[in-house]
DONUZA-167254 format. One record per residue (C-alpha): x, y, z; residue in one letter. Coordinates in Angstrom, 2 decimals, padded with zeros to 5 digits. Example, Ala and Ser with C-alpha at 12.3 -4.5 7.8 and 13.67 -1.06 7.14 Angstrom:
012.30 / -004.50 / 007.80 / A
013.67 / -001.06 / 007.14 / S
! end
This chain:
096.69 / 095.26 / 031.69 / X
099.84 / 095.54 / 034.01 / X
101.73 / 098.91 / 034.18 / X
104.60 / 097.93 / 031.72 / X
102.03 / 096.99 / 028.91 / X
099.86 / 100.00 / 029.31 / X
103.41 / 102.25 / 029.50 / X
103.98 / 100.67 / 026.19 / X
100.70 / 101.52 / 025.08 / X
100.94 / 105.02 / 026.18 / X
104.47 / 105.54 / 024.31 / X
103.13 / 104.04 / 021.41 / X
099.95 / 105.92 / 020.62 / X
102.24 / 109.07 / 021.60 / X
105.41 / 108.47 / 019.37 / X
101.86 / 107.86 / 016.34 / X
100.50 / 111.66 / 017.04 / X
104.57 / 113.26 / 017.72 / X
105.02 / 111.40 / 014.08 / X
102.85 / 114.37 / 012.77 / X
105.42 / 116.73 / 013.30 / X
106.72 / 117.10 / 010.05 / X
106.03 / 120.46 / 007.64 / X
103.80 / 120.76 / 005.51 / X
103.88 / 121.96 / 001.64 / X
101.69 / 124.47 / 001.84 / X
100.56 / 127.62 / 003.43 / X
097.06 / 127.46 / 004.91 / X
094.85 / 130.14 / 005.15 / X
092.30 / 131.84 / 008.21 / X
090.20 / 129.01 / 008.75 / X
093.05 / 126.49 / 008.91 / X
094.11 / 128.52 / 011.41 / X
090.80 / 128.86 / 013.07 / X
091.84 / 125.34 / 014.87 / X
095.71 / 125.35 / 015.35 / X
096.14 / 125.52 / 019.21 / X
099.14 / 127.64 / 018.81 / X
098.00 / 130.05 / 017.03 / X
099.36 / 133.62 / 017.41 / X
096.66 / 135.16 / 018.97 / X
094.45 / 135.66 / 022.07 / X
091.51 / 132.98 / 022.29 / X
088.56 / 131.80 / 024.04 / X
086.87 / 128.78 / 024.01 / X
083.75 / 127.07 / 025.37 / X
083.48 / 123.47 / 025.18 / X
080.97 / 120.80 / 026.14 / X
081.31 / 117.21 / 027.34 / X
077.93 / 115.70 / 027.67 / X
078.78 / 111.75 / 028.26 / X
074.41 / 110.23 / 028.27 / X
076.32 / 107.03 / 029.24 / X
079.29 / 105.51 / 030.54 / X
081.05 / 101.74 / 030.77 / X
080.95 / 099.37 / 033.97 / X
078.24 / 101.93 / 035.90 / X
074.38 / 101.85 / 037.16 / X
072.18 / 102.82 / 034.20 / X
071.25 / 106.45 / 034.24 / X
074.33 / 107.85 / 035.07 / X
075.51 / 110.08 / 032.99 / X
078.24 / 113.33 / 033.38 / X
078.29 / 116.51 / 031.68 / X
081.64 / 118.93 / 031.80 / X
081.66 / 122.40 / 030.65 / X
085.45 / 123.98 / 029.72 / X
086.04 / 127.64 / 029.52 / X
089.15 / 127.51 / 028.15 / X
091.27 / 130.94 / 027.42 / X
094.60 / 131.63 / 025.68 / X
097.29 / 134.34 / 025.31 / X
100.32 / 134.41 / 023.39 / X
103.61 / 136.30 / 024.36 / X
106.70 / 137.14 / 023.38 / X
105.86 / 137.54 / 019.79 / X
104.48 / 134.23 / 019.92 / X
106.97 / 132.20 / 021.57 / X
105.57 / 131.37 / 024.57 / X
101.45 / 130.45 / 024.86 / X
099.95 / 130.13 / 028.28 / X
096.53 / 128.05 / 028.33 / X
094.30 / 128.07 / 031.55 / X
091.35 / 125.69 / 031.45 / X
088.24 / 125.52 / 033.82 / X
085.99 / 122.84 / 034.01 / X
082.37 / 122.92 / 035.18 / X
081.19 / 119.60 / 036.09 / X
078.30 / 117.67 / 036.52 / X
077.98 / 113.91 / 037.61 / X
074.64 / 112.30 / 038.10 / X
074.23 / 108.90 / 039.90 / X
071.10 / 106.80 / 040.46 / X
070.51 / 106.25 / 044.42 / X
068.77 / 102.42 / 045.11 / X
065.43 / 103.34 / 044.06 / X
066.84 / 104.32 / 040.40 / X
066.34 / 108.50 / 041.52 / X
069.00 / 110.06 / 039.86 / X
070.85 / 112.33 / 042.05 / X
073.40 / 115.28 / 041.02 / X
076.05 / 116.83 / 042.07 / X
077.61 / 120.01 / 039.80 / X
080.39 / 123.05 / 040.49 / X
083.61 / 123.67 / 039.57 / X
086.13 / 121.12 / 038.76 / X
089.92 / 121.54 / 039.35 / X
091.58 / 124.26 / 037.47 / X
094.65 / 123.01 / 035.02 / X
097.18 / 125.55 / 033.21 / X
100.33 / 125.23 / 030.80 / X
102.77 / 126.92 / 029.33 / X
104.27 / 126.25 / 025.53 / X
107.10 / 127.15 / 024.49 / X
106.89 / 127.18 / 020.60 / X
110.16 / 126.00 / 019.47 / X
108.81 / 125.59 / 015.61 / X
106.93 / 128.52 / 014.68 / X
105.63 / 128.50 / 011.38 / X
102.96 / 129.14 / 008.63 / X
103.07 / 125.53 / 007.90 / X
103.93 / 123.99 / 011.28 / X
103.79 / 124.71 / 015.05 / X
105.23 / 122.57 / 017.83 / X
105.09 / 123.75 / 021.30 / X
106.26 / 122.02 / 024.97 / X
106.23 / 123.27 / 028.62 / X
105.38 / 122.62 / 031.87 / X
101.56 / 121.82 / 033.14 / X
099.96 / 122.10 / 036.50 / X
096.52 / 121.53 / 038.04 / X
095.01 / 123.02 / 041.15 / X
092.78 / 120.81 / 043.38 / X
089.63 / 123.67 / 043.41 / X
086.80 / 121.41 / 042.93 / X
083.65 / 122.56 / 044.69 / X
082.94 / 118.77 / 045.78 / X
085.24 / 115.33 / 046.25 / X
083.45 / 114.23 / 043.13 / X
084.51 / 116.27 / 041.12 / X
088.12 / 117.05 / 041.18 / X
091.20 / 114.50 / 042.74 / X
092.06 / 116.71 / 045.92 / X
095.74 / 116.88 / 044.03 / X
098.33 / 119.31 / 043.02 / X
099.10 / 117.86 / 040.03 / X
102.05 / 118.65 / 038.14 / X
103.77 / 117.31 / 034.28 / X
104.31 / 118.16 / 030.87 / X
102.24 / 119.44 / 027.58 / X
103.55 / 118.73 / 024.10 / X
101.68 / 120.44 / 021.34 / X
101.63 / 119.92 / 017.60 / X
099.80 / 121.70 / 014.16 / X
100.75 / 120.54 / 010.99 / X
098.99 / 122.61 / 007.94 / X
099.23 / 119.60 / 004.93 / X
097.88 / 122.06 / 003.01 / X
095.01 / 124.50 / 002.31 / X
092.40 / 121.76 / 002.60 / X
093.93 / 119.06 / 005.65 / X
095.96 / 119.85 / 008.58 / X
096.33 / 117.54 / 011.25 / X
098.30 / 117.45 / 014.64 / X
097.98 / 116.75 / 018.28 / X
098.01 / 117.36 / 022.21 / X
100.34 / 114.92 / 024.44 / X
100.17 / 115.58 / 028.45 / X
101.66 / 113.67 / 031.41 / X
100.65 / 114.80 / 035.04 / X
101.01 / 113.31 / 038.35 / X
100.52 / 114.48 / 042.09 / X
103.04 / 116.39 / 044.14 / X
100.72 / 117.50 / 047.30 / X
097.28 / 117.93 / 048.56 / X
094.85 / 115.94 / 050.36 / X
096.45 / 112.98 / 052.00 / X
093.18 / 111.07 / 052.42 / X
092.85 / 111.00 / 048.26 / X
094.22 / 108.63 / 045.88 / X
097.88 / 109.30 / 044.13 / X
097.29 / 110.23 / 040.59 / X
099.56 / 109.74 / 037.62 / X
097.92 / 110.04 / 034.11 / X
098.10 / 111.02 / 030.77 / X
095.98 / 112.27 / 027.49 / X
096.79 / 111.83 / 023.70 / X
094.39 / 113.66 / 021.97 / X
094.95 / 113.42 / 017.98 / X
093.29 / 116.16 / 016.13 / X
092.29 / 116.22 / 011.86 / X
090.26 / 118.87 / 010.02 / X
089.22 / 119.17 / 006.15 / X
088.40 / 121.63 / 004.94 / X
085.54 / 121.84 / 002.59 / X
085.05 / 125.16 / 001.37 / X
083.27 / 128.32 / 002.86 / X
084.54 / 127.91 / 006.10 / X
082.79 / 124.65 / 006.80 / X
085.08 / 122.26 / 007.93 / X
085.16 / 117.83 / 008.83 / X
086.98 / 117.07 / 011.82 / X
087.51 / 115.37 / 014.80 / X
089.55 / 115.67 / 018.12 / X
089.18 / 112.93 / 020.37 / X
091.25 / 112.60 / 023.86 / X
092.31 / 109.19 / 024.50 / X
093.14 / 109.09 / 028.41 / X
095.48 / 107.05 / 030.38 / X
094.96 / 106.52 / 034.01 / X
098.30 / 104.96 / 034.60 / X
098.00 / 104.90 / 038.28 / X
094.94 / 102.61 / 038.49 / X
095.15 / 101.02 / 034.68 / X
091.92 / 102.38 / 033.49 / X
091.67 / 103.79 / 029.61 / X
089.55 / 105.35 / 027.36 / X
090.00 / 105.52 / 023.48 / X
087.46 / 106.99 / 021.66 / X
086.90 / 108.05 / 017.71 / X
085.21 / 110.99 / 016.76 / X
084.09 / 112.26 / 013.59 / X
082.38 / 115.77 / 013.38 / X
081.52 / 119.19 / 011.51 / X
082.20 / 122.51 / 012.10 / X
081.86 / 126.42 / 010.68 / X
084.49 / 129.24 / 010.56 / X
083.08 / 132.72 / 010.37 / X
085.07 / 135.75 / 010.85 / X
082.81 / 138.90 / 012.14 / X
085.32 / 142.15 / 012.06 / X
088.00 / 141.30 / 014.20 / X
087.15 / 138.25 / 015.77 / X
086.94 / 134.33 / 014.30 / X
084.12 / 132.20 / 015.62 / X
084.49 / 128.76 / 015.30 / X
081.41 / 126.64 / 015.91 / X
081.26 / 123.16 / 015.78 / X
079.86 / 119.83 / 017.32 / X
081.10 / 116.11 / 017.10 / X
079.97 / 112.86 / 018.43 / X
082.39 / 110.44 / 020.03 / X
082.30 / 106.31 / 020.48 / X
084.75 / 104.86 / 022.93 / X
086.53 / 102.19 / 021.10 / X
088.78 / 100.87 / 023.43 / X
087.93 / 101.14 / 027.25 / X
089.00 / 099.73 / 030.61 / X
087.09 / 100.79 / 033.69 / X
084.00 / 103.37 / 034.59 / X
084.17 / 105.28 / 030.76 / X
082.49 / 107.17 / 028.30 / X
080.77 / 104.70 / 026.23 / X
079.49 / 107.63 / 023.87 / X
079.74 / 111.47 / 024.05 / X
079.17 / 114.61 / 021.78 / X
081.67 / 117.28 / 022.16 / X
080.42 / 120.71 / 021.50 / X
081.47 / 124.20 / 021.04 / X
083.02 / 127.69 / 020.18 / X
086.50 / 129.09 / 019.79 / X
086.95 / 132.41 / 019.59 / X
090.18 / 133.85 / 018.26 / X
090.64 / 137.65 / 018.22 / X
092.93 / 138.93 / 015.55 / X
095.41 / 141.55 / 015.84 / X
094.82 / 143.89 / 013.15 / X
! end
């Protein structure tokens, strides 16, 4: 796939999840909110990547990436800053088929929204994105400051489906000259229904674009979650297996995505 084709690919998978921006009917209530991104309030999240095997590599490898992911809102919700950690571990069978590991911290990303549609039944943020080169270990980061653009949208259909998603674009500025140029970019389409009781279908897979060497990976996900609000907190809980699709390159060939959001309410 030459650069112009997968550009076109790119745009067109992106103008398919911006299409969601459009308002919904109807007002959705606490666990609707439980998943919108932009939510008005402080949140933490821990999610799991555990990939048991990938596309186009030795058999055994496998990766596992931990995210502790933690949002704040400001200026009476205007403005959402999102800082995101990753933990990661890659393991790689040596000649004689002993699988060797190497794990630490990954490099550190952050962006800022502004929310320039702010309301019950829709949220649409955009801002600027960065990532730090602080991995632990060359495997496990790009030795790049990276910098680009987030785009962020949460559409409450209704009561019962909202739907949305995450667009970002980053590429390298500085850093280690001795590593690879990177330019890529992540459409991750997100769906929830709700069925009652604060149990919840969704899915949220993140279909990534490395446009600088033409690799891709477009999975679909379909999993289940729980929303249960203990005094002034909302735990969300939920886990959801992911098959790649669409792939070019060393991939996930299947993963399941865990984890828990935590959203801490105001009063």
């Amino acid at each position: 796939m030459n650069k112009t084709t997968y550009y076109s690919l790119f745009l067109f998978l992106s103008l398919s999840v911006a299409s969601f921006a459009q308002e919904g009917k109807k007002e959705g209530g606490s666990d609707a909110q439980a998943n919108n991104p932009l939510a008005d309030m402080t949140a933490l999240n821990f999610h799991n990547y555990y990939v048991p095997k990938l596309t186009n590599a030795p058999a055994d490898s496998y990766t596992n990436t931990s995210w502790v992911r933690f949002a704040k809102p400001f200026a009476n919700g205007k403005l959402l800053l999102r800082a995101s950690a990753p933990i990661n571990t890659v393991g790689t069978p040596d000649a004689t088929g002993v699988v060797t590991t190497t794990n630490g911290l990954g490099d550190i990303n952050a962006f800022l929204s502004y929310n320039f549609v702010s309301k019950p039944t829709a949220t649409m943020g955009i801002g600027p994105l960065i990532t730090a080169p602080t991995a632990a270990h060359q495997a496990l980061g790009s030795g790049k400051w990276q910098g680009g653009l987030a785009f962020v949208a949460f559409i409450v259909k209704s009561p019962v489906f909202q739907y949305g998603g995450l667009i970002t674009w980053q590429t390298s500025f500085a850093g280690d000259d001795s590593r690879s140029n990177t330019n890529n970019a992540a459409v991750q389409p997100f769906y929830f229904w709700q069925l009652g009781g604060g149990t919840y279908m969704r899915g949220a897979p993140v279909w990534y674009f490395d446009i600088e060497n033409g690799t891709y990976n477009v999975p679909i996900s379909l999993g289940i979650g729980k929303v249960v609000k203990v005094g002034k907190t909302v735990f969300n809980l939920f886990v959801e297996p992911q098959y790649t699709m669409l792939s070019f390159g060393t991939q996930p060939q299947f993963q399941l995505f865990t984890g828990i959001n935590l959203q801490f309410l105001k009063n």
